[in-house]
N, C-alpha and C positions, 0 to 999 in steps of 0.2 A: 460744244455748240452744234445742231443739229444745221446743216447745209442747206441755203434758198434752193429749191429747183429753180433752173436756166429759167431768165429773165421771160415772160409773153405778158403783153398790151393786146389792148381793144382790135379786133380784128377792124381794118377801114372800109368799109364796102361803098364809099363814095370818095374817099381820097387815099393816095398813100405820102400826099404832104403829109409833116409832123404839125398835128394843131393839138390844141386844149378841148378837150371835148365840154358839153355845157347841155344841161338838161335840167331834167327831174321824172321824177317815178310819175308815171301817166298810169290812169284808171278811166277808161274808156268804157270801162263795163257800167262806171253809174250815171253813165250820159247815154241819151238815145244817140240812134246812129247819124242822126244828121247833124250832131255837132259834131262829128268826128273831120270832118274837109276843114269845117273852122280853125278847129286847133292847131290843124298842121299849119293852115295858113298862118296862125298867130306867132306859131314858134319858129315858123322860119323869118317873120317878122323879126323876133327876137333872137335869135342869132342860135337856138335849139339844132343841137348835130346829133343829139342822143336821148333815149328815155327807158329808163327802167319799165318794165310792160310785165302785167301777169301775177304781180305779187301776191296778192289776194283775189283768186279767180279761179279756184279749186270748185267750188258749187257754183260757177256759170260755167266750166269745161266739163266737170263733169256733174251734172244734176242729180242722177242717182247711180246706182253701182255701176249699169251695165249701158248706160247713156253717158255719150259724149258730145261736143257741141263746141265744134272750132270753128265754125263758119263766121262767125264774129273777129275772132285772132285772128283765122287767114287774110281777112279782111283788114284791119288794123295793120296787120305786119306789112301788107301790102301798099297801105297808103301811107306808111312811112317812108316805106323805100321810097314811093313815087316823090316823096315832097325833102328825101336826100338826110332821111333821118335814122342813124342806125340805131338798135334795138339791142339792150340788155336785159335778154329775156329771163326773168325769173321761171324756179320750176312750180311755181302754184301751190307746194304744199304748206307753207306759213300757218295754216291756220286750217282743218278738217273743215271738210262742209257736213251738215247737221243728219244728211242718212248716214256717213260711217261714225259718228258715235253714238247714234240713236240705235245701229245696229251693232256696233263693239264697242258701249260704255266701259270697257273697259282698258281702251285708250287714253279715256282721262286721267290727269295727274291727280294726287294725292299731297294735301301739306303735310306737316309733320303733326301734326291734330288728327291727321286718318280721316279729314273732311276730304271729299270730293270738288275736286276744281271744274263745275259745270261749264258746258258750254253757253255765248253769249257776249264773248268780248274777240279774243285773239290766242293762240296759242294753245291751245288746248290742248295739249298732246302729252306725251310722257318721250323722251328721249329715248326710254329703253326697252319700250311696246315691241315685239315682236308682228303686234298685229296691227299698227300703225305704221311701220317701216315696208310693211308688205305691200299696202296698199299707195305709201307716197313711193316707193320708188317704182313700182307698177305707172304710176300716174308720168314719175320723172322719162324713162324710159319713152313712154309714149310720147313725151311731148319733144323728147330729143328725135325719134324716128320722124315723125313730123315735118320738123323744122331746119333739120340737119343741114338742109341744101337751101336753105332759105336767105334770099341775098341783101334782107336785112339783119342779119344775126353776127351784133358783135361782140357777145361774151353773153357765157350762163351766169346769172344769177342763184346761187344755193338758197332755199327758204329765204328766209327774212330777218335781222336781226335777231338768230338764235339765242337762247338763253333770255330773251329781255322778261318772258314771264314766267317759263316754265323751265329757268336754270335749274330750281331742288325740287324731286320728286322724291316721296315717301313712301311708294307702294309698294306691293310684294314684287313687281316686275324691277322696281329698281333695287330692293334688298339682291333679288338673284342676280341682280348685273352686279352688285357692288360687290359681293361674296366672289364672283370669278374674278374683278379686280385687283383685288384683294390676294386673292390666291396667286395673280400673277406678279404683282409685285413683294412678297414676303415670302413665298414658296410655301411655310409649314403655319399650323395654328400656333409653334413655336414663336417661330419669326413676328407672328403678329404679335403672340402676347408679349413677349419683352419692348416692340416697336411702341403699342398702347401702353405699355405700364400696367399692365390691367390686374399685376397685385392690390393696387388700389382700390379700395370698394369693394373689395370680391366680383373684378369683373371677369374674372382669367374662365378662355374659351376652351371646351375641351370637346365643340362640335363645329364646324363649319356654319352649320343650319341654325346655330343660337346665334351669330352674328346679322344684328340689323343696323338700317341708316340711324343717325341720331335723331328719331323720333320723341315726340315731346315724355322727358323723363320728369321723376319727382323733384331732382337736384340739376344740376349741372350734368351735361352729356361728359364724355369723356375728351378730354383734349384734342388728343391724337387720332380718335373719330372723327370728331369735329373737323382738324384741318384734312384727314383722308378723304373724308366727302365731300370735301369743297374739290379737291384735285380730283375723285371719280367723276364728280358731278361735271366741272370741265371736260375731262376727257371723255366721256359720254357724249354730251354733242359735240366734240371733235369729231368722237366715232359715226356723228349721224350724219354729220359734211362729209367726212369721207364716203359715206357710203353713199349719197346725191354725187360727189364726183365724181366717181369711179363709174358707174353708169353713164354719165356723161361722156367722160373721156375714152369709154368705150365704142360708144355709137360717133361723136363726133369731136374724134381726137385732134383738130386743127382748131376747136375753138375752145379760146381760155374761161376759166372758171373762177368765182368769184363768190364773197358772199361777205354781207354788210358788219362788219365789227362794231363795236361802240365803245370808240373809246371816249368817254367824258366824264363828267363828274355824276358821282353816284351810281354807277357800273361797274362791281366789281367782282363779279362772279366766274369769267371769261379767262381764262390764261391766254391772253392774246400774242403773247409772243411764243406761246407754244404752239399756236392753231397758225400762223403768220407761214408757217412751213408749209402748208397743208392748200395753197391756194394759188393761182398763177398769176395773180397782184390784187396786193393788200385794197380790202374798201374801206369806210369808216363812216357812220351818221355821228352826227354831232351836235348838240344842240345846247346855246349858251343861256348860265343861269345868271341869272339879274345878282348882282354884287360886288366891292370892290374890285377883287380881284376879276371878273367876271370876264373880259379881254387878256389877261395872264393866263387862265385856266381855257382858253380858247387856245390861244399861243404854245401852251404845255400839250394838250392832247394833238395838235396839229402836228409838236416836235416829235414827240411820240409816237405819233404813227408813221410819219417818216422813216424813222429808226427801226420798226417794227418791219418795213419792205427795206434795208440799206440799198443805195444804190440803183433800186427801181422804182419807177411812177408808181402813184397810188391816185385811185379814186374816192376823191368824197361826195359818199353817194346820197347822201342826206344833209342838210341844214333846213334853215328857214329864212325866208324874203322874211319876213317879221315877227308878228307874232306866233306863239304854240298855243297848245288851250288846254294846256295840261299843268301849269303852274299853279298857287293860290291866286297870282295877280299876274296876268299875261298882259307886257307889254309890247308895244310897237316898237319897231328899232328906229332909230333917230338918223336922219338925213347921211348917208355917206356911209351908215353901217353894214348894209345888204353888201357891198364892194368889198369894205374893209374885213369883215368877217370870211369871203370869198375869199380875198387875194392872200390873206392870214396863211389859208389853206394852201396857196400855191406857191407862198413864199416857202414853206418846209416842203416840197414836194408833191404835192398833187397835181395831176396832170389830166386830173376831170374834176369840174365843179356841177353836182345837182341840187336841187334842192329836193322837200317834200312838201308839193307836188305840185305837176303841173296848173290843172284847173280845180280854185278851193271846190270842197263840197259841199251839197245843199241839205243836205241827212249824211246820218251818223255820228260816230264819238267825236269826229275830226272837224264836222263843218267849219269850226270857228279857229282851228289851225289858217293861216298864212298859206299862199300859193304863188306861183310863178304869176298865173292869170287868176287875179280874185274876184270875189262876188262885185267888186265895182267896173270890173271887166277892162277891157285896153284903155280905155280912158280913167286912169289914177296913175297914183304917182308910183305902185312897186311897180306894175307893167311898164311904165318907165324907166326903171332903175333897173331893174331884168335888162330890157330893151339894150339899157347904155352898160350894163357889165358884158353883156354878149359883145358887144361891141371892142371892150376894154380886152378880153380875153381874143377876140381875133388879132387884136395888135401885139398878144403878146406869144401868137403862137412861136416865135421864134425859142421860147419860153422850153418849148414842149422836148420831153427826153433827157433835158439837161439833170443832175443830182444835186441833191442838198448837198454843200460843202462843209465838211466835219469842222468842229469847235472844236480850242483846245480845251475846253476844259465838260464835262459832261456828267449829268446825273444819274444814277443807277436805279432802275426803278423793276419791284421786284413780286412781281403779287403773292407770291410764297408770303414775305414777308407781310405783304398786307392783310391777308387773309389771319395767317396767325398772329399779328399783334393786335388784332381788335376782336380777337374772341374773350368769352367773358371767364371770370377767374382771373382776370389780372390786379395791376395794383390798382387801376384807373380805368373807369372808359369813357373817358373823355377824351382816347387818342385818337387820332387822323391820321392817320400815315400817307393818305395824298395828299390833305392838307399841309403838311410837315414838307413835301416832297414838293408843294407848288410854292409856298413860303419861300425856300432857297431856290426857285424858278424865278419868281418876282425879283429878288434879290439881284439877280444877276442880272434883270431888264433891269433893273433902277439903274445898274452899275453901266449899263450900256455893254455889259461884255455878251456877245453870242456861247449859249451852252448847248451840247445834246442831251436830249434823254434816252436814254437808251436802257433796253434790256438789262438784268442781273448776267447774263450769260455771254454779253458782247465785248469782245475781248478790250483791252486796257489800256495796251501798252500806248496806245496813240494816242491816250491823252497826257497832257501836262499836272492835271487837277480832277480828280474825280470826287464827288458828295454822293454819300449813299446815309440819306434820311433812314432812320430808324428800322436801319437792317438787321431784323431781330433775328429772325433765321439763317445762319451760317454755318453749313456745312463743314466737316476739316477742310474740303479740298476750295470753299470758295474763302475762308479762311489764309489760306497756303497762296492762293490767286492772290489777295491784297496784298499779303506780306512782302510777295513777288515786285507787286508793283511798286510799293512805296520804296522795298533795298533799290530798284531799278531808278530810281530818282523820281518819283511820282509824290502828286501832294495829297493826302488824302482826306477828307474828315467823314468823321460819322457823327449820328448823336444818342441822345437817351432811348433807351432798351434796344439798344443794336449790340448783336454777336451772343445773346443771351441762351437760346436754345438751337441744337441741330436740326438736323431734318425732318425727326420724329420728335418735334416738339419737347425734348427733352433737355433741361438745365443744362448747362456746362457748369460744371461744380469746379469751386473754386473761389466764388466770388465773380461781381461783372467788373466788364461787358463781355465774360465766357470766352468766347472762341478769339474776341480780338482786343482781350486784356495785356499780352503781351506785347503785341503790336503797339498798342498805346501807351505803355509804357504806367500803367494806373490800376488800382483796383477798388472797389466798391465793393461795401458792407450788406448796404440795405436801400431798397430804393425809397426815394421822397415824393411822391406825389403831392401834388397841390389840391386845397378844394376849390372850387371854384372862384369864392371872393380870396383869394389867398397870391400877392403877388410878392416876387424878390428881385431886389435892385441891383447890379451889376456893376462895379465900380468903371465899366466903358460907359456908362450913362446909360444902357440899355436896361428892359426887363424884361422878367423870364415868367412864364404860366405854366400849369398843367404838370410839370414834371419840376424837381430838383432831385440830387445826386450826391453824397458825402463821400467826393474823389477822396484816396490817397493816393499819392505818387509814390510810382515804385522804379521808377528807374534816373538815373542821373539824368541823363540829356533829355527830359521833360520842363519843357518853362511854361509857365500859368501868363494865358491870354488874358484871364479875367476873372477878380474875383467876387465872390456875394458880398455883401454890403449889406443885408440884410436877411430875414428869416433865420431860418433854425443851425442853416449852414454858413453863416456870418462868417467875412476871415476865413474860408477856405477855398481851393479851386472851383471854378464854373466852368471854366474855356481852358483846355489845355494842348501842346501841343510837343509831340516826340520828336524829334529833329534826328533824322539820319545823313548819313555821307551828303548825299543830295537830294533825300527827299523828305518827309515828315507826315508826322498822322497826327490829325486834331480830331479833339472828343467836343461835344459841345451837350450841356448835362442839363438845360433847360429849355424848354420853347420861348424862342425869341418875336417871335412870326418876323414877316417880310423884312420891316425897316431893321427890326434889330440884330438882321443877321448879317444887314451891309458892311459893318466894322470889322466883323471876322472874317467876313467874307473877303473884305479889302487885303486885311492880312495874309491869306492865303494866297489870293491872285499875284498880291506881291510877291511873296518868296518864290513862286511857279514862274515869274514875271510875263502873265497872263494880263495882255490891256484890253479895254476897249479898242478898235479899228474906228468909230465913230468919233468927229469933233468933238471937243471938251463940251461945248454949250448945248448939245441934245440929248447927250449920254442919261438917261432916263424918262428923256420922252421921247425919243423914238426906237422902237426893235428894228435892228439890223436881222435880216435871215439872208441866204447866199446860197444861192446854186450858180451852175456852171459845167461846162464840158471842156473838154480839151484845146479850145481857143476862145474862150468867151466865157466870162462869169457875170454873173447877173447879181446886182445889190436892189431889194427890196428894203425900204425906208419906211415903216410903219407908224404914222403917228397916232401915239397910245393917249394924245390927250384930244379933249374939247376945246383947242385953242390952236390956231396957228401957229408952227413953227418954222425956224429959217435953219436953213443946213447950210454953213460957210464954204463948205467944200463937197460939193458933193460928189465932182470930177466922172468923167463917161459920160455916154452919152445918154439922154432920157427917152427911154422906150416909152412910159406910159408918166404922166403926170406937168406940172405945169413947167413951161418952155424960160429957160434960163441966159439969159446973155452970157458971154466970157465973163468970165471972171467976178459975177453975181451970184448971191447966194441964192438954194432952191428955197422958195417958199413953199412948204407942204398945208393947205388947208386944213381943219379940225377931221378927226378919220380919217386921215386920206393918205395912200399909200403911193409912194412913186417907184420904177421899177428904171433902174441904171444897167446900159450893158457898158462893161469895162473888160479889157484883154484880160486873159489868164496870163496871171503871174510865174 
């Protein structure tokens, strides 16, 4: 596991109290100058201590190549200071302004079709342009020399959620960058070819310069292409953050550096926990999609990235007051949710809430995105509900610094894995492996037990129960890691197409589940997929989708959780479970989703004797999350439903939420989150 660099927050240039910081990404460039006193006045109405500045302002700073034009910024930065509002300044390259690719088209990215990605939206770049990196970090430079002593400057900003359009580039700039990746991770054209298997197909290399990205072929690319390009393609703009760091932290090494992650659903091109090293506190946009689980998958990315900074604040530098305008049907979020989705964030560790963005727009892609200050201006109800979270978040500065307090039990979340089990040539692609991964998320809120998600590479031993959802790709040595854990007394479970192939996407021959067959004590022939109208019954009363599996048991101390009842694998195991000294590995050989994975799930909590900390009677509608420091822990009480709920005991004192006699239970409103400080234990 590669080591955080020593912990650095928001520099303070207006307090060195411990508060929560509260903003949004401010665009001052699409507003004349004389709304600019307004704003400030509004956001400090609104309780506004911070804003993102500069995101997309590359062609109003610099116009054309050898024209610059800060007299607008200077000004802005400055009437920030004055009105007590510190500045996370972005470095402006997110997005080329239209003279450098009108004069180096050949900055633009390429899909895998060899079509050209024109300019006209965002992003337009290539990661591994030689002659785009020249000119943004020319640009970056300049704007750190500038600003460096500037006494609203409380963190850089790197570009802008990297990756979100131009994560896969096809072109000849990224073939050469992929060919010296390549070289450096496999050393010889040997290495690659046994790595790709590339006996198959007559792909075997016997030049450097014949190796390209997986470009659209006549059949299926190659596998182990496939998942290498997904890992170049990550570490590519790893390599571009770094190279916007390193300029920064050159010119002005007292100020931290930063750059927006996305962790949420439907992003998954990013090896986030490999880039999580590479920054001086983790940030995250977030933005919730309309659906059952829609408040879980909020809940899951927010644990996530928690665990992605351990032990230090993070910023979430993005959300939305309401609606996005980017969905098929963009709704408004319903009374209490602007808070509840905020405080979601603060309950797993954030120690900045922003939104996007300050004041909506009147033109562009975005006008009909949601704003801090919207088109219906201070007088509606999100500028009121901004107004009253500003409010909520000064009372809970006491909040600020303190760390997520570790679950015993936690889910292992692995993009290696997810990357390779939904490429195509498998049995199925109807697999999800977040989905998979949020299913036994939900499971553990219904159950009222607190879980972490955490990294494939975060060590183990501290927890009681660990679930690692369809961990297809295992290593011998993360193999060796579980084995470790479970002899050490640990509870483990996995499920279908986990442990299946290594690291170069190659089988473990044998039979499954490959590398953690012995571990589980089982082996398997052939996999079963489901078609879509195709379900099988579980003699726990549960049913399975998507996958079945024809277990044989292969070792004594293996007992059947559960078994089919129906389909092709009738009368045989579903759910099994290897029992050692004190600890055990459960297989689970069907998609259960949420509810039906709370039976198993109970079972294993039991044997770990893993509880809820939560009254019996809210244990599923409310999420418990906990931080705390070394005299004071703080309980966040989240209610996940549309209905009032009473909490018998809720004990501490109520930092934020409604006022309780002795010995009365809290009533929590519908969304509504109350926040307890209690002594550390």
């Amino acid at each position: 596991m590669v080591p955080h660099p020593a912990p650095r927050w928001l520099r303070r240039p207006h307090s060195a109290a411990a508060q929560l910081a509260f903003g949004a990404d401010y665009n001052p460039e699409q507003w004349p100058a004389e709304v600019w006193a307004d704003d400030i006045r509004a956001m400090r109405a609104a309780g506004v201590n911070i804003v993102s500045l500069g995101i997309f302002s590359w062609a109003r700073i610099q116009p054309s190549r050898d024209v610059h034009d800060f007299a607008w910024l200077d000004t802005v930065m400055d009437l920030l200071h004055a009105g007590g509002i510190a500045v996370d300044l972005a470095t402006a390259t997110a997005s080329p302004p239209p003279w450098l690719t009108a004069e180096h088209p050949e900055v633009l990215p390429v899909d895998r079709n060899g079509a050209t990605v024109w300019p006209g939206a965002r992003q337009h770049w290539r990661p591994t342009s030689p002659v785009f990196r020249e000119h943004a970090l020319r640009l970056v430079r300049t704007m750190a020399e500038r600003y460096a002593d500037h006494a609203a400057l409380a963190a850089w900003h790197v570009s802008n959620e990297l990756g979100c359009h131009n994560i896969y580039d096809y072109s000849d700039d990224a073939a050469r960058a992929f060919r010296t990746w390549l070289r450096a991770r496999y050393g010889t054209l040997d290495g690659l070819n046994s790595a790709w298997g590339t006996a198959f197909w007559s792909q075997h290399y016997s030049d450097w310069d014949h190796v390209l990205p997986p470009r659209q072929a006549a059949a299926h690319p190659n596998p182990t292409q496939q998942l290498d390009f997904k890992r170049f393609s990550s570490d590519a703009l790893k390599d571009y953050l770094r190279a916007e760091r390193d300029v920064l932290r050159a010119v002005t090494p007292d100020v931290p550096v930063t750059t927006n992650f996305m962790v949420m659903r439907g992003i998954k091109g990013m090896d986030y926990a490999d880039w999580a090293h590479e920054v001086d506190f983790v940030s995250n946009d977030h933005y919730v999609h309309p659906g059952p689980q829609a408040l879980d998958e909020l809940s899951f990315s927010a644990n996530l990235t928690g665990n992605l900074a351990p032990g230090r604040p993070w910023f979430l530098m993005e959300h939305s007051t309401s609606a996005v305008n980017w969905q098929p049907v963009n709704l408004a979020k319903r009374p209490g949710e602007l808070a509840r989705d905020s405080l979601t964030n603060v309950a797993h560790g954030a120690d900045a809430v922003c939104f996007f963005q300050w004041r909506q727009s009147v033109a562009g892609a975005e006008k009909y995105h949601s704003a801090m200050l919207p088109h219906a201006g201070e007088d509606s109800e999100v500028y009121r509900s901004v107004a009253e979270l500003g409010r909520t978040l000064r009372e809970l500065g006491p909040v600020a610094g303190s760390v997520r307090r570790p679950a015993r039990a936690a889910i292992v979340f692995d993009w290696q894995s997810w990357w390779a089990s939904e490429q195509d040539s498998h049995p199925t692609s109807r697999l999800d492996y977040r989905q998979e991964a949020l299913d036994w998320y939900s499971a553990f809120l219904d159950l009222g037990v607190r879980v972490d998600v955490v990294p494939v590479d975060t060590p183990l031993d501290g927890y009681d129960v660990v679930i690692a959802p369809v961990l297809h790709v295992v290593p011998a040595t993360l193999a060796q890691r579980l084995t470790a854990y479970v002899a050490g007394g640990g509870h483990l479970a996995v499920t279908y197409f986990s442990g299946i192939v290594d690291e170069n996407d190659h089988v473990w021959p044998g039979g499954y589940p490959g590398a953690l067959r012995e571990l589980l004590g089982i082996r398997i022939e052939e996999f079963g997929p489901l078609p879509d109208d195709r379900r099988v019954d579980l003699d726990n009363g549960t049913t399975g989708t998507m996958w079945t599996d024809r277990i044989d048991v292969t070792a004594a101390e293996v007992e059947v959780l559960a078994w089919y009842k129906s389909g092709d694998h009738a009368g045989r195991a579903a759910i099994t479970r290897r029992v050692t000294a004190t600890g055990s590995a459960t297989y689970v050989s069907t998609r259960l989703g949420a509810t039906g994975l709370r039976p198993v799930l109970t079972e294993i909590l039991d044997a770990a004797a893993v509880h809820s900390e939560l009254p019996v009677e809210v244990r599923g509608l409310v999420e418990l999350a906990v931080r705390g420091d070394h005299d004071t822990t703080f309980w966040f009480l989240i209610n996940r439903t549309d209905e009032p709920v009473e909490v018998s005991e809720p004990g501490g004192d109520i930092v934020i939420g409604p006022d309780v006699a002795a010995g009365q239970p809290l009533a929590l409103p519908p969304r509504a989150v109350a926040v307890l400080r209690r002594p550390t234990e």
